[in-house]
GUZAZA-334515 format. One line per 5 residues: number of its first residue (from 1); their letters; for each residue x, y, z of C-alpha. Coordinates in nm, 2 decimals, always signed. Each point is the difference from the previous one (the first is absolute). Last residue first. Example, Ala and Ser with C-alpha at 12.3 -4.5 7.8 and 13.67 -1.06 7.14 Angstrom:
<rs>
2) sa) +1.37 -0.11 +0.71  -0.14 -0.34 +0.07 $
</rs>
This chain:
<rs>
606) xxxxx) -4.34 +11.88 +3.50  +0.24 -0.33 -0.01  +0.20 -0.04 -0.27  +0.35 +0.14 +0.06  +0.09 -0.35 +0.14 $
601) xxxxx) +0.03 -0.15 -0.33  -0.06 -0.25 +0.13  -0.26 +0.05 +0.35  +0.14 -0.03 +0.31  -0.15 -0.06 +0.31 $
596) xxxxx) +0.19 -0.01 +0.33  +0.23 +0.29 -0.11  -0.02 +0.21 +0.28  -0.33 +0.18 -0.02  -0.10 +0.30 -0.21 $
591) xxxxx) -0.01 +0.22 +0.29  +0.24 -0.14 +0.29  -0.11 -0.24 +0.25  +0.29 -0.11 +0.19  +0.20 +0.36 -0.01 $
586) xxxxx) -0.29 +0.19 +0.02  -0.10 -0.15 +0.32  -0.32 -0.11 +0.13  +0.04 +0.08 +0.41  -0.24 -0.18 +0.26 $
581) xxxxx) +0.27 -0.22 +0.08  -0.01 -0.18 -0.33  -0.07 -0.38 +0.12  -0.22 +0.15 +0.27  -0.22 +0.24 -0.07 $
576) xxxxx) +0.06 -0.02 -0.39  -0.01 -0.37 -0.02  -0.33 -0.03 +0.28  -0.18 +0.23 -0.19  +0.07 -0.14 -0.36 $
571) xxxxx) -0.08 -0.38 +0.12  -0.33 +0.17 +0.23  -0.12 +0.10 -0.34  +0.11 -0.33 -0.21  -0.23 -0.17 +0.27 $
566) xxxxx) +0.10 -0.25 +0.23  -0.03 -0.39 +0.05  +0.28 -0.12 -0.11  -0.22 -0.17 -0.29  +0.25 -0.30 -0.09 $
561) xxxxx) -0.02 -0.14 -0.38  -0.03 -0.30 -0.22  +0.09 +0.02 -0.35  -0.29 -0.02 -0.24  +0.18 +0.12 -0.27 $
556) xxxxx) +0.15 +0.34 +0.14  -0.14 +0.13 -0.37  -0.03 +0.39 +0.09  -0.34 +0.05 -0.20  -0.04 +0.34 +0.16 $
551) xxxxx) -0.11 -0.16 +0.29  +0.06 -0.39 +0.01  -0.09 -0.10 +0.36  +0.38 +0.07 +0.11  -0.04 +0.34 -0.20 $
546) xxxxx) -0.27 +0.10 +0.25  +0.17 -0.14 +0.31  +0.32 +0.25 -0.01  +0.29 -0.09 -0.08  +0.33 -0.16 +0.16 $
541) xxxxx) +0.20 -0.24 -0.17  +0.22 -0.33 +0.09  +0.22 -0.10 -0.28  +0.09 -0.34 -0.18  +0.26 -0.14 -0.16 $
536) xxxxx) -0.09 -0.30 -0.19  +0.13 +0.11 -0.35  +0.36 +0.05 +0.16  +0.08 +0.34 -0.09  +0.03 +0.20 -0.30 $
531) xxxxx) -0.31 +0.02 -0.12  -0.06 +0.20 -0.37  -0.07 +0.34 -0.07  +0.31 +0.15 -0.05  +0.11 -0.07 +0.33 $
526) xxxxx) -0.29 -0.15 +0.29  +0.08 -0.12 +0.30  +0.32 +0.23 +0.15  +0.10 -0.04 +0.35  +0.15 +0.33 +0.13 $
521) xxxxx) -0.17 +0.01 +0.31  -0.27 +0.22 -0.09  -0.15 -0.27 -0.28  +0.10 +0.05 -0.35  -0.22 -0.05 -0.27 $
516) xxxxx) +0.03 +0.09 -0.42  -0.18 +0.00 -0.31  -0.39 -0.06 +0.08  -0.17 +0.11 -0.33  -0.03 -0.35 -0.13 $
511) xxxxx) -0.32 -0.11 +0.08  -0.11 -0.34 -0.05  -0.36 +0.04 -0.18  -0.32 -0.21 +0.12  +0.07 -0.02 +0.37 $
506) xxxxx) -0.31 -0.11 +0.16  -0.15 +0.22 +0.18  -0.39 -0.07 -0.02  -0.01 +0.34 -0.18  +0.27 -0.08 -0.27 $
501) xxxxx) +0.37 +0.10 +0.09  +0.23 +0.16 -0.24  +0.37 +0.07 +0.08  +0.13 +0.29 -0.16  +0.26 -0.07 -0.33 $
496) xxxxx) +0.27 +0.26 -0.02  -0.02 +0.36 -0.08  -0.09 +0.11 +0.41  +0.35 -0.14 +0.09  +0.04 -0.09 +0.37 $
491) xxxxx) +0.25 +0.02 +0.26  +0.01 -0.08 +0.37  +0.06 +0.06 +0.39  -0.03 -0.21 +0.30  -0.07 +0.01 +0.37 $
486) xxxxx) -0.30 +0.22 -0.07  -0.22 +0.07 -0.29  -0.32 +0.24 -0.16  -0.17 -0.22 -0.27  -0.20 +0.13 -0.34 $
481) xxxxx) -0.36 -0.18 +0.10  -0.18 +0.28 +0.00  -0.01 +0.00 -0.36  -0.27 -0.19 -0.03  -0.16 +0.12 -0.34 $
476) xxxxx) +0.23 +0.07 -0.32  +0.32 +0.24 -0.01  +0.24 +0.13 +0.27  +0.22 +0.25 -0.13  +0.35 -0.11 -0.05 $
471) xxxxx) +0.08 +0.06 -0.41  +0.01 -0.35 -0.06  -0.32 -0.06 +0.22  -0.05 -0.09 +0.37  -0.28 -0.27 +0.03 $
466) xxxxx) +0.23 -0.27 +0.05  +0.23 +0.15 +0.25  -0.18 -0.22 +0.31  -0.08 -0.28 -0.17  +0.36 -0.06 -0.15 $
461) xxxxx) +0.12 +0.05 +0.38  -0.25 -0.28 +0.15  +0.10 -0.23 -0.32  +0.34 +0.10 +0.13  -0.08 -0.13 +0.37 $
456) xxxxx) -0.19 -0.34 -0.16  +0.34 -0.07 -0.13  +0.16 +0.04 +0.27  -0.19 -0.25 +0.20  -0.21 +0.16 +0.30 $
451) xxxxx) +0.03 -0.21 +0.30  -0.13 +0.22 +0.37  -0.25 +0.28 -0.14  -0.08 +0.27 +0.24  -0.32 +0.19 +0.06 $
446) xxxxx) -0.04 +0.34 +0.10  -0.36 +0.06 +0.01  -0.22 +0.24 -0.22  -0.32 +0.19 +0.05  +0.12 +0.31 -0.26 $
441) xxxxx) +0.09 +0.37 +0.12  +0.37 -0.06 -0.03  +0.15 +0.36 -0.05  -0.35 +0.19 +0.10  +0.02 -0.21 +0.32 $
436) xxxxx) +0.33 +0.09 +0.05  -0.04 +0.32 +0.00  -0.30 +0.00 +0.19  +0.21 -0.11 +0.28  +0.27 +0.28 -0.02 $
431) xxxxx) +0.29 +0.08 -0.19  +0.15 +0.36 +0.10  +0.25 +0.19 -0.24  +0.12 -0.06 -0.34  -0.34 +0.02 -0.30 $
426) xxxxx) -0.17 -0.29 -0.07  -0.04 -0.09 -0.33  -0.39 -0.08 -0.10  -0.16 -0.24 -0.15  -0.06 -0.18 +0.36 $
421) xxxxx) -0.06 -0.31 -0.06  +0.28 -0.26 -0.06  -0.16 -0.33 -0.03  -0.02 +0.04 -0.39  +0.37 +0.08 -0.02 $
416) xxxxx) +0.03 -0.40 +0.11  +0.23 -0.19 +0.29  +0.34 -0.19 +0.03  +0.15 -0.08 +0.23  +0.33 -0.23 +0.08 $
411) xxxxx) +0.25 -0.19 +0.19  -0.34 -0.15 +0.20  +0.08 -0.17 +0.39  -0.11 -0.32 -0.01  -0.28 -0.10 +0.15 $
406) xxxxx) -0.13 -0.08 +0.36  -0.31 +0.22 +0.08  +0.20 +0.19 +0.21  +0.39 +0.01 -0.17  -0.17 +0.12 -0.31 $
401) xxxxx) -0.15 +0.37 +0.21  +0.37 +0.21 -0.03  +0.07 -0.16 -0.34  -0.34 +0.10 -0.11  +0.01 +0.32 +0.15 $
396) xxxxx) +0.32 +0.11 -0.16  -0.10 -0.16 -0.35  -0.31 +0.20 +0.02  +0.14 +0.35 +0.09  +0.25 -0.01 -0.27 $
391) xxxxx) -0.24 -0.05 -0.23  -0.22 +0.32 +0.10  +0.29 +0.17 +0.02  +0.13 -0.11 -0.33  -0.34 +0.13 -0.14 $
386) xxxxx) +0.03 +0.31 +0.15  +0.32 +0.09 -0.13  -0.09 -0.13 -0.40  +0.08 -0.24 -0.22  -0.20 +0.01 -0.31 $
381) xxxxx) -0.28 -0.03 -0.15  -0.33 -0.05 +0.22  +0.16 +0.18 +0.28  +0.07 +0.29 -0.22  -0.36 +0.04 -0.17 $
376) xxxxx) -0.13 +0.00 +0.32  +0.20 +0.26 +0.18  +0.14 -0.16 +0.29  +0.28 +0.19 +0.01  +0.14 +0.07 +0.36 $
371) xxxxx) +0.15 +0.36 +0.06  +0.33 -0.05 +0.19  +0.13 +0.04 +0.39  -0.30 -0.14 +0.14  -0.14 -0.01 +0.34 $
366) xxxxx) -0.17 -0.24 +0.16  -0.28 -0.13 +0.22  -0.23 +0.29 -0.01  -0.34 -0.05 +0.16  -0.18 +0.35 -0.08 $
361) xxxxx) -0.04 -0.15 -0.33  -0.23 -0.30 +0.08  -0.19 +0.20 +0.25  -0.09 +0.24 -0.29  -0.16 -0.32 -0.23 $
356) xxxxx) -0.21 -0.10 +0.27  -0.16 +0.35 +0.07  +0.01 +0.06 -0.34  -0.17 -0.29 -0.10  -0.29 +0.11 +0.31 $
351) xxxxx) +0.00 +0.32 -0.20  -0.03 -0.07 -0.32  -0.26 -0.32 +0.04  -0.29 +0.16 +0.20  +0.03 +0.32 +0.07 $
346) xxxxx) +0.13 +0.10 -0.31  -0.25 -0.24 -0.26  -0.29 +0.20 +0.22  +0.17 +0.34 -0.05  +0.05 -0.04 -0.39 $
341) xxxxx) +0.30 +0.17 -0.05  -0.02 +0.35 -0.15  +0.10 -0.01 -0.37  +0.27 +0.23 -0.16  +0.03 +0.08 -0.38 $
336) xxxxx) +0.16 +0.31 +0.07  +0.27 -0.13 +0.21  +0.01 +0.18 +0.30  -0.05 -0.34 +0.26  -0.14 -0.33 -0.17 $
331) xxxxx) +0.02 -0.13 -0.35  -0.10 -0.38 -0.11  +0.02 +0.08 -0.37  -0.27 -0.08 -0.30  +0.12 -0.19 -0.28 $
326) xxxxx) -0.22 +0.08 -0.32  -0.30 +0.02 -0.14  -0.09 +0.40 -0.11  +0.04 -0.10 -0.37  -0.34 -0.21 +0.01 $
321) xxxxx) +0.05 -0.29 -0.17  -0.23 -0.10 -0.28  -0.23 -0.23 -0.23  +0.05 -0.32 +0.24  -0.16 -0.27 -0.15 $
316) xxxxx) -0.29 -0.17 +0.14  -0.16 -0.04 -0.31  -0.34 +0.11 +0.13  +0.07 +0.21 +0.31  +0.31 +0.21 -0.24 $
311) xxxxx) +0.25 +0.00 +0.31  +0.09 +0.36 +0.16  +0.34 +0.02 +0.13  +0.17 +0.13 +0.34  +0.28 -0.12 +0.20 $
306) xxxxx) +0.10 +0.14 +0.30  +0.34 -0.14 +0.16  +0.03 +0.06 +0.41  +0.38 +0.04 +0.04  +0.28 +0.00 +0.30 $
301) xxxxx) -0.22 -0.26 +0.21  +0.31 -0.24 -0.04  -0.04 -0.04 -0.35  +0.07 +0.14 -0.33  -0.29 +0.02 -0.22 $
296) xxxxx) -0.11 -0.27 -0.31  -0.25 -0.01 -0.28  -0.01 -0.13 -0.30  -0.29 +0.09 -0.24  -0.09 -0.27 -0.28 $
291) xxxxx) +0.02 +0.10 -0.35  -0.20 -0.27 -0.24  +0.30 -0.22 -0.24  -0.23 -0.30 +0.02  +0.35 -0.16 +0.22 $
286) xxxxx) -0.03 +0.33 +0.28  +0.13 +0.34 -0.15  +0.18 +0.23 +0.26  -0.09 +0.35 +0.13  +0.18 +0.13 +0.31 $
281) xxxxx) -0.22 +0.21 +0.23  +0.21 +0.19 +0.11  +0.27 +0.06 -0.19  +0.35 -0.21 +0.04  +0.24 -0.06 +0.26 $
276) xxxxx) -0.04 +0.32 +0.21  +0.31 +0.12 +0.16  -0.02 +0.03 +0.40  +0.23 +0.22 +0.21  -0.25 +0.23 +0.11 $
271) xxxxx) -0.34 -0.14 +0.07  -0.13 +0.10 -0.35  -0.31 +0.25 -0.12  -0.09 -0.09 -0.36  +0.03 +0.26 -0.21 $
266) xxxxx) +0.16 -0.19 -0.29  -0.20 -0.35 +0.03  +0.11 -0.29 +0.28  +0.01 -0.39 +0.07  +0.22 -0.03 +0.27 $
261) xxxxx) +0.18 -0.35 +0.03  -0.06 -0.18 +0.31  +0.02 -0.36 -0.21  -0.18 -0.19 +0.31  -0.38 +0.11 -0.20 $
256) xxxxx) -0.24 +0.05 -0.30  -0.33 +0.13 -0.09  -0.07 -0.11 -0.37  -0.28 +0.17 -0.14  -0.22 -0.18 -0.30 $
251) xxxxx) +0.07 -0.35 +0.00  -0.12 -0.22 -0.29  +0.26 -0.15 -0.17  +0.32 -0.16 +0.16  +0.33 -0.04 -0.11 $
246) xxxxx) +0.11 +0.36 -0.03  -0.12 +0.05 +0.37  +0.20 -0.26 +0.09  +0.30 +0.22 -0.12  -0.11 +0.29 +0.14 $
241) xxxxx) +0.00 -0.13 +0.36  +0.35 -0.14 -0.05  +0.14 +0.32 -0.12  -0.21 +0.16 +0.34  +0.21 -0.24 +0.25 $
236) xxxxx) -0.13 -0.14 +0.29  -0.22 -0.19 -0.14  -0.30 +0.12 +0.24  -0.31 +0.02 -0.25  -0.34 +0.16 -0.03 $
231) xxxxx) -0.21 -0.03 -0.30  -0.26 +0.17 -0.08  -0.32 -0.07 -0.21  -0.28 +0.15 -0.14  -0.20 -0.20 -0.24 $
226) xxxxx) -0.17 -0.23 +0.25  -0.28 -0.19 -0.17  +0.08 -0.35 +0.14  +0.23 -0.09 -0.25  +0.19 +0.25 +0.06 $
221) xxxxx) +0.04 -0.08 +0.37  +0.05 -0.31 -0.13  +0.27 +0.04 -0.27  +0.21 +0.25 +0.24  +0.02 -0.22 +0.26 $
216) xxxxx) +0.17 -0.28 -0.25  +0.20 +0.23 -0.12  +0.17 +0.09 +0.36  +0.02 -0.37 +0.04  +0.12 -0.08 -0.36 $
211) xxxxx) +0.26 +0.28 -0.02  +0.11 -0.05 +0.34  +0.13 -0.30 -0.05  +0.22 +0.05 +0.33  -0.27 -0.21 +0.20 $
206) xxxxx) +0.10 +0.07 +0.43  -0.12 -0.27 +0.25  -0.06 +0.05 +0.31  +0.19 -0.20 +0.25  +0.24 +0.24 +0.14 $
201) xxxxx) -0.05 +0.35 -0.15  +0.30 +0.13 +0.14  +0.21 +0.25 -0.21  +0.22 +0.04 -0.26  +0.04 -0.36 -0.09 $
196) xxxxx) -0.39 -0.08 -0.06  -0.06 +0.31 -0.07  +0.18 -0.02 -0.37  -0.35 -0.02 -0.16  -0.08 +0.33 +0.08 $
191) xxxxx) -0.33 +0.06 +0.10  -0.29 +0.06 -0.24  -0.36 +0.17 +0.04  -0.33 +0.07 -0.18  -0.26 +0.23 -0.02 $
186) xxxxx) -0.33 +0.03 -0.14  -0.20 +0.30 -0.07  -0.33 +0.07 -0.02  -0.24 +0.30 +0.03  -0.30 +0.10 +0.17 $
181) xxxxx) +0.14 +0.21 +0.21  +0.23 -0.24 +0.12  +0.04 -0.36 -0.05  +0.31 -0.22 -0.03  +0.07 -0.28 -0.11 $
176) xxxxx) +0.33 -0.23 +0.21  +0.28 -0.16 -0.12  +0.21 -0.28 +0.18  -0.17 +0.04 +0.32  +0.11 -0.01 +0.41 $
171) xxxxx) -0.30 +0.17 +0.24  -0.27 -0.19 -0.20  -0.07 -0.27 +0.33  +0.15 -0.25 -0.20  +0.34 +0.17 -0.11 $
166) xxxxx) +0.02 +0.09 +0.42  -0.04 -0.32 +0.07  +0.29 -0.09 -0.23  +0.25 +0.27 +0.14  -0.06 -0.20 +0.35 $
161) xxxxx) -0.05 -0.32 -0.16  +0.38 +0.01 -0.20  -0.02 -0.27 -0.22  -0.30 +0.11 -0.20  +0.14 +0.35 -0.09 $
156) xxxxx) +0.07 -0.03 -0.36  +0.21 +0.34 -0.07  -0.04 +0.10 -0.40  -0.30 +0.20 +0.04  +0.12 +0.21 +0.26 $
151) xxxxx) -0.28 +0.27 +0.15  -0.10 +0.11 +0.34  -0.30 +0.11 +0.06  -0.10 +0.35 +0.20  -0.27 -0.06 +0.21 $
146) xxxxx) -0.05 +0.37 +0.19  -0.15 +0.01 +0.37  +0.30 -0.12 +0.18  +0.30 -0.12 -0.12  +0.34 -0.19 +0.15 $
141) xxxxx) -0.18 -0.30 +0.22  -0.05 -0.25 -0.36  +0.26 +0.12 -0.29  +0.28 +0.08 +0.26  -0.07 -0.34 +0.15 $
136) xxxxx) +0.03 -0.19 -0.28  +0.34 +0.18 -0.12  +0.14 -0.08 +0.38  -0.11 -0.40 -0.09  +0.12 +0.08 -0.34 $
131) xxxxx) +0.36 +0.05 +0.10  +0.18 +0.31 +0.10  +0.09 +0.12 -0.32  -0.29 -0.08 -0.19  -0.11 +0.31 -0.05 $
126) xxxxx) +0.35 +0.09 -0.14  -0.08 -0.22 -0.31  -0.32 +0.28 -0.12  -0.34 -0.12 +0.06  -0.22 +0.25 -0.15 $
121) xxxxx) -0.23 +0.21 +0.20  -0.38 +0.07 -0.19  -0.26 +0.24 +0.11  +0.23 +0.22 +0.18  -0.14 +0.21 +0.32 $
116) xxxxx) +0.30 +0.16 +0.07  -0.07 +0.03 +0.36  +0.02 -0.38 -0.02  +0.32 +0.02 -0.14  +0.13 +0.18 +0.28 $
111) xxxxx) -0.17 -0.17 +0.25  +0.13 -0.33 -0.18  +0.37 +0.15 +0.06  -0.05 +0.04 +0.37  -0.05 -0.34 +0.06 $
106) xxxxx) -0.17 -0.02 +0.36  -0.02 -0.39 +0.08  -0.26 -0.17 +0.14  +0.06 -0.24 +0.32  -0.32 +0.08 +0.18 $
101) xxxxx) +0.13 +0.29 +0.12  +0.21 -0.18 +0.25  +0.24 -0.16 -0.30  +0.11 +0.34 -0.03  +0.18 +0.10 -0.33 $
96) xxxxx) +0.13 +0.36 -0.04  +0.35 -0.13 -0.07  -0.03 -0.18 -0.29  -0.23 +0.31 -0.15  +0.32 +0.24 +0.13 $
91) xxxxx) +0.27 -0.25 -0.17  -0.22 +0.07 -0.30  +0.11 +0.40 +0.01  +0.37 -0.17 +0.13  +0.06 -0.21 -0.30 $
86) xxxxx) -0.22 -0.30 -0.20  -0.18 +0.12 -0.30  -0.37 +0.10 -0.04  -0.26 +0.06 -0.28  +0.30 -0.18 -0.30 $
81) xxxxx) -0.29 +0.02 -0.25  -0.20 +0.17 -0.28  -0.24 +0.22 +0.18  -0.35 +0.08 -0.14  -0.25 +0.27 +0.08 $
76) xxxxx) -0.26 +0.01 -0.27  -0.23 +0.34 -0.09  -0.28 -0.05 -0.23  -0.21 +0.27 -0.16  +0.26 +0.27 +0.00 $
71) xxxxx) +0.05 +0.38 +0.12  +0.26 -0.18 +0.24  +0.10 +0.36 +0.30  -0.16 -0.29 +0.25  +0.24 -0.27 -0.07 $
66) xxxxx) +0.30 +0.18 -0.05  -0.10 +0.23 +0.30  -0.05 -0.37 +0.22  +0.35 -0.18 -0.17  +0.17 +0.36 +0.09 $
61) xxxxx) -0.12 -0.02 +0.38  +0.10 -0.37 +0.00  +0.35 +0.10 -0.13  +0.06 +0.21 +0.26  -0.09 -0.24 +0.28 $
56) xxxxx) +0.20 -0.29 -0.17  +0.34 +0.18 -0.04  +0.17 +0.19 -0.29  +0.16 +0.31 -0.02  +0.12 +0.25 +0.24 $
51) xxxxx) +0.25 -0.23 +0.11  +0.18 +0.04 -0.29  +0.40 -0.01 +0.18  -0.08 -0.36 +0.17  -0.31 -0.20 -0.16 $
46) xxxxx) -0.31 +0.05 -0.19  -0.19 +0.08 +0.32  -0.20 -0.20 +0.30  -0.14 -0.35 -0.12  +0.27 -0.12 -0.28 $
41) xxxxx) -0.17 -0.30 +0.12  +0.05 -0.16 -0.36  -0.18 +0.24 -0.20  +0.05 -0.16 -0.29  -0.24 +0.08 -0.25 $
36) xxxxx) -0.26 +0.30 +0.02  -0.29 -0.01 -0.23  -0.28 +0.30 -0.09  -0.20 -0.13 -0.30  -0.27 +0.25 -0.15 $
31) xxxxx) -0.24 -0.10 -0.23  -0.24 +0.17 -0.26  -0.21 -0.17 -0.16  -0.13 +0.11 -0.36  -0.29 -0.08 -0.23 $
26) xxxxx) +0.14 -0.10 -0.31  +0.16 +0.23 -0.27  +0.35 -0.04 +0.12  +0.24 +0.32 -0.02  +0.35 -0.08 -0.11 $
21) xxxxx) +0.24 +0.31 +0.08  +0.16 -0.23 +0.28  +0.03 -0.31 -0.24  +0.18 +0.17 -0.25  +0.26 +0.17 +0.26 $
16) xxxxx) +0.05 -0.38 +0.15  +0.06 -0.22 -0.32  +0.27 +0.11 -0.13  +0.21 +0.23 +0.21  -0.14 -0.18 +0.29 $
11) xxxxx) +0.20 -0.30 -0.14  +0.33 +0.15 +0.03  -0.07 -0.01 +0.40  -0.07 -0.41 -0.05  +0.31 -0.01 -0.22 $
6) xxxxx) +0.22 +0.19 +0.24  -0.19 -0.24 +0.31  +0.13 -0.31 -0.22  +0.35 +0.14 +0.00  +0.04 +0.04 +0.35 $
1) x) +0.13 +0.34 +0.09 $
</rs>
């Protein structure tokens, strides 16, 4: 566990059990927060093997007997990011577009949320995903009768009109006061800074001081008689959260998101197979040393968290949590803690997904002769089956599709964990459509790099291992970017030096981690971490187009590229089909890999 979350759980030894017998003398109000967090078009169940968890109709029906079962003066309805993700459930919004009704798209996910009926959404990096002219018009055609805002106060909008508009017209705010009751509250929202390489804000701009924005919000709202405040932040990882927290003064309850950690107490009912990371809520001291609530579920419509406090109305300091707040489960079927779906939310985005979503797996393309890992925490660490599929599949299409658009044929590929999707391993047996959309969910193209110096290709290598640490875990934010590769294998060692790049991606740190190279043919490039071939050798390399822009801070340099014109979907489809013959053997794409990736010592990866 991370060692700042240890001391933030040792802390409710402290300060937390004090704080919960402490009974204010003030006039009490009593306010109930029910938040989900990335949801991320998880649309129809938790996923394979727990499908009687989970989904957007259930977890409407639990948001509405949450809601309605609140004994409380105020109830608020926040999310905190990541509201949709590319894969087949989005594939079916895509899809239900018809420019002859008048050109407005059906986005499943925004009926969800709007069923919800949040009064705040924050702006998590996988919003972005698709650009913010799709973002833009999620926001403007995707509700109906409720006017949720959206929330980033670090995110300047100005250069991108569409999102701008939307700023001016209220729908788009950095914090927001509100009133209920009688009583006021303001809230406030961050997005990570790292968006810019994760995802594809284009040209709005992102502030990573996020101590003097997210202050800054806090002094006026205080300023301005509010005494209640919240703060709601996508990070994407909770010991991040909790360290800003402890640099800023002022913010009550911390609602946070893109860390999918489960925040539980004993008796808390569990989707089997999760662990909670700490208790629920965790209590942490902001810089005036106040306690400040964190709060955080796991996503994918698996949780609805309830948390409930009473503030003192003249101090606004909150004077206890109620003992009953906690995660709540998405159950279905015989599980005692079942909900009935909502029927409205079924009719109109479960079952249309399905529809979609079922088509998708009836048409099998393959079969495999080994389970697939593409477990998260795998692809984002270390070598793995899928992930060499995935790889092989570009550099097969790439040098299938060069000789069309006139460039060279690519030696290698190379892609990111974080464009792996699925989080799942797929067991032997039938691969269909949906599963390669839930393996590369993501709109990316296959793209192919003509002249890449060597020495730009190891700076590419030292990105990709540089958040793995000594003990092979990935560490820090970003770490989608650990590579999956073809035409090539190599070493690295996780103890030396890791490249650091700044956020304009300028190379600030050489890396040293790279060790050794050798292409497929035998040619070696790299041996104990120096070059040792001509200086101006150059390679031709296959990706996809998100890292060619700079995703995941690859540093490419400004090199110019090819789009060839096809999707990393249709790159996978086509190479299994056809390259593969329909058959994924277990003797080209064993479990563990073959040796593409390896870290030194090579017992170190998890």
């Amino acid at each position: 566990m991370n060692k700042k979350i240890l001391i933030c759980c040792a802390i409710i030894l402290i300060v937390g059990v004090s704080w919960l017998m402490f009974d204010g003398s003030g006039q009490v109000v009593t306010l109930t927060i029910i938040h989900l967090n990335d949801s991320e078009s998880q649309l129809l169940y938790a996923g394979k093997g727990i499908e009687d968890f989970g989904g957007a109709a259930r977890s409407v029906a639990l948001v509405k007997n949450l809601r309605s079962a609140a004994a409380t003066d105020v109830v608020l309805t926040l999310s905190s990011g990541d509201n949709f993700l590319a894969g087949p459930e989005f594939k079916a919004s895509l899809a239900a577009y018809n420019p002859a009704l008048d050109g407005v798209n059906t986005y499943y996910d925004a009926k969800a949320l709007d069923a919800i009926g949040y009064d705040a959404i924050l702006l998590g990096n996988h919003d972005f995903d698709f650009g913010p002219a799709l973002l833009a018009d999620f926001i403007s055609t995707g509700f109906s009768n409720t006017f949720p805002r959206y929330l980033s106060a670090n995110i300047d909008f100005s250069a991108e009109p569409a999102l701008q508009a939307l700023v001016e017209r209220g729908r788009i705010a950095r914090s927001i006061i509100v009133e209920k009751n009688g009583h006021t509250f303001g809230i406030i929202g961050a997005t990570t800074p790292n968006l810019p390489f994760i995802s594809r804000p284009a040209n709005a701009v992102v502030d990573a001081d996020l101590v003097t924005v997210v202050q800054n919000e806090i002094n006026a709202l205080t300023e301005g008689g509010v005494n209640k405040i919240i703060f709601v932040s996508h990070l994407q990882d909770l010991a991040e959260d909790t360290a800003l927290i402890a640099r800023l003064s002022g913010v009550d309850i911390a609602v946070t998101g893109g860390s999918n950690d489960v925040l539980a107490n004993p008796g808390d009912l569990l989707i089997p197979g999760d662990t909670p990371r700490g208790p629920y809520p965790m209590v942490v001291k902001d810089l005036s040393g106040r306690p400040v609530s964190v709060v955080t579920t796991g996503g994918e419509y698996k949780y609805v968290g309830r948390l409930t406090v009473d503030f003192d109305k003249t101090s606004g300091d909150i004077t206890r949590i109620d003992p009953a707040s906690g995660p709540v489960r998405v159950a279905g079927g015989a599980h005692p803690d079942a909900v009935v779906p909502d029927p409205e939310v079924q009719a109109q985005v479960t079952g249309p997904v399905q529809a979609f979503v079922a088509a998708l797996e009836t048409n099998v393309v393959a079969r495999s002769e080994v389970a697939l890992d593409g477990l998260r925490m795998h692809v984002r660490s270390k070598e793995t089956n899928a992930g060499n599929l995935v790889a092989d599949a570009l550099l097969s299409e790439a040098r299938r599709l060069s000789g069309h658009v006139g460039v060279k044929a690519p030696a290698v590929a190379l892609t990111n964990g974080g464009s792996i999707r699925n989080n799942t391993i797929i067991p032997a047996g039938k691969i269909s459509v949906r599963d390669i959309y839930d393996i590369v969910s993501f709109p990316d193209f296959l793209s192919v790099f003509v002249n890449v110096p060597l020495t730009t290709f190891k700076n590419l290598l030292e990105n990709a291992v540089s958040r793995i640490g000594s003990e092979g875990h990935t560490i820090g934010a970003g770490t989608g970017r650990f590579a999956h590769v073809a035409g090539f294998s190599f070493e690295y060692d996780p103890s030396r030096q890791a490249i650091e790049i700044d956020k304009d991606g300028n190379i600030i740190t050489s890396g040293e981690r790279v060790t050794r190279v050798i292409l497929d043919d035998g040619t070696q490039l790299i041996d104990a971490g120096s070059l040792v071939v001509d200086p101006s050798y150059t390679l031709a390399i296959a990706t996809i187009d998100y890292l060619a822009r700079g995703g995941d801070q690859y540093p490419f340099e400004g090199l110019p590229f090819s789009n060839l014109n096809i999707t990393y979907q249709d790159a996978l489809g086509n190479y299994i089909r056809q390259g593969l013959g329909g058959v994924i053997s277990a003797v080209d794409y064993p479990v563990g890999g073959n040796g593409r990736v390896v870290g030194l010592p090579d017992t170190h990866s998890p």
